[in-house]
C-alpha positions, -999 to 999 in steps of 0.1 A, spaced: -709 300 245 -675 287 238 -660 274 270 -626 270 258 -618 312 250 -607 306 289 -577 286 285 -542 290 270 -543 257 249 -578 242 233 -579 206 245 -599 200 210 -564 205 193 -552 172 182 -517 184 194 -532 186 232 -528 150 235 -530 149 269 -562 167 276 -582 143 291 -617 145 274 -645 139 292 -671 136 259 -690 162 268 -700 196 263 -693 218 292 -696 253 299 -693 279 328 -728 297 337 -730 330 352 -720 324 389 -685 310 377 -700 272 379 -687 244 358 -720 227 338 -725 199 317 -745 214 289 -746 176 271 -729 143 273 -723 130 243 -734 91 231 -716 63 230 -715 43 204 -711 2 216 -697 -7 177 -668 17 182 -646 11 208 -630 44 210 -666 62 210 -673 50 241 -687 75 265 -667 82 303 -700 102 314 -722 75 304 -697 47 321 -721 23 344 -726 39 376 -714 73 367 -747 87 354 -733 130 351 -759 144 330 -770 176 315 -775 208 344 -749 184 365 -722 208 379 -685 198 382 -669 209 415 -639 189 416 -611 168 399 -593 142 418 -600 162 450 -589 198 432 -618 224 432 -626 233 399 -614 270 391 -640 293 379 -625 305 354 -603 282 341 -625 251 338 -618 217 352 -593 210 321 -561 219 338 -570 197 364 -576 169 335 -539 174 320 -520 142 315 -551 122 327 -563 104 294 -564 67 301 -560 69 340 -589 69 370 -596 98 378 -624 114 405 -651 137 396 -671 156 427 -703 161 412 -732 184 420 -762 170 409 -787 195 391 -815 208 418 -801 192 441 -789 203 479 -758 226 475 -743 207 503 -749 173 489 -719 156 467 -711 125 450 -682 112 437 -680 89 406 -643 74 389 -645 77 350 -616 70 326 -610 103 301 -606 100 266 -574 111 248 -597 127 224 -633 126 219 -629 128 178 -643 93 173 -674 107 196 -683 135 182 -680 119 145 -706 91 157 -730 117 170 -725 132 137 -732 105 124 -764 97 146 -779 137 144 -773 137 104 -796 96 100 -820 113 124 -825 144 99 -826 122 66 -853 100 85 -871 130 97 -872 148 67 -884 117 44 -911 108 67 -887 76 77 -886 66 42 -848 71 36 -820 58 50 -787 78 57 -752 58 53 -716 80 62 -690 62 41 -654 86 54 -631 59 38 -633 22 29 -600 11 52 -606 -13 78 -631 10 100 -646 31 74 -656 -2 55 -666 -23 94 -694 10 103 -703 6 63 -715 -33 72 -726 -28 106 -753 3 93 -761 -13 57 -779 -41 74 -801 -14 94 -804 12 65 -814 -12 36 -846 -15 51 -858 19 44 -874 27 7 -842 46 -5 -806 52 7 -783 85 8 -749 75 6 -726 103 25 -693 96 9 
């Protein structure tokens, strides 16, 4: 399901700058609770993929429920991204409920949203599209995304060429 149909602006549009993204997939189950479905990678080469879910110490994970932001209970209908507005760059407070575990016991972790979680989402792309060519070929072929050849298009060309050569053959995504 789409979590976003619940909110009057998508915090995926690039003009909802100050959505802070949590690089994740979260929806609402049936009881009006606020899961993470999937936390997306990180990618250590790319300093604007970098993951706040995955941040050391944080460890939120899929079936982990939300509760709060900054010490605001997350509204069952509306998500936790009201409570994110305006905090993209900043420390913020997330009340976790960790899957299966005792409805009364909480943690709290400090993570630092994203502006956007484009550059994210395009390395697990990325990832899920080398994994299919290397699945598909038996391992045999490599899988290279080439989206430009200015400075960072050309810098995650070097960094995977090195990796990718090693295979019997190459597709070049371009």
């Amino acid at each position: 399901t789409e979590p976003y149909h619940l909110l009057l602006a998508d915090p995926r549009d690039p003009a909802a700058i100050d959505w802070g993204q949590l690089g994740a997939d979260i929806s609402r189950d049936a009881a009006g609770r606020w899961v993470v479905d999937r936390v997306l990678p990180g990618e250590s080469s790319d300093p604007r993929a970098r993951s706040p879910l995955e941040a050391p110490g944080v460890a939120v994970g899929p079936g982990d429920e939300l509760v709060a932001v900054d010490g605001q209970p997350v509204d069952p209908r509306r998500g936790p991204w009201p409570l994110l507005a305006g905090t993209a760059g900043k420390s913020v407070e997330l009340e976790i409920l960790a899957r299966g575990d005792d409805p009364e016991v909480r943690r709290r972790v400090v993570v630092v949203p994203l502006r956007s979680d484009r550059r994210l989402r395009y390395q697990d792309w990325v990832a899920g599209r080398r994994r299919l060519v290397r699945e598909l070929s038996d391992g045999r072929l490599g899988y290279l995304h080439i989206p430009d050849m200015m400075g960072e298009g050309w810098a995650h060309f070097h960094r995977d060429l090195r990796t990718e050569m090693t295979r019997d053959g190459l597709i070049f995504d371009v």
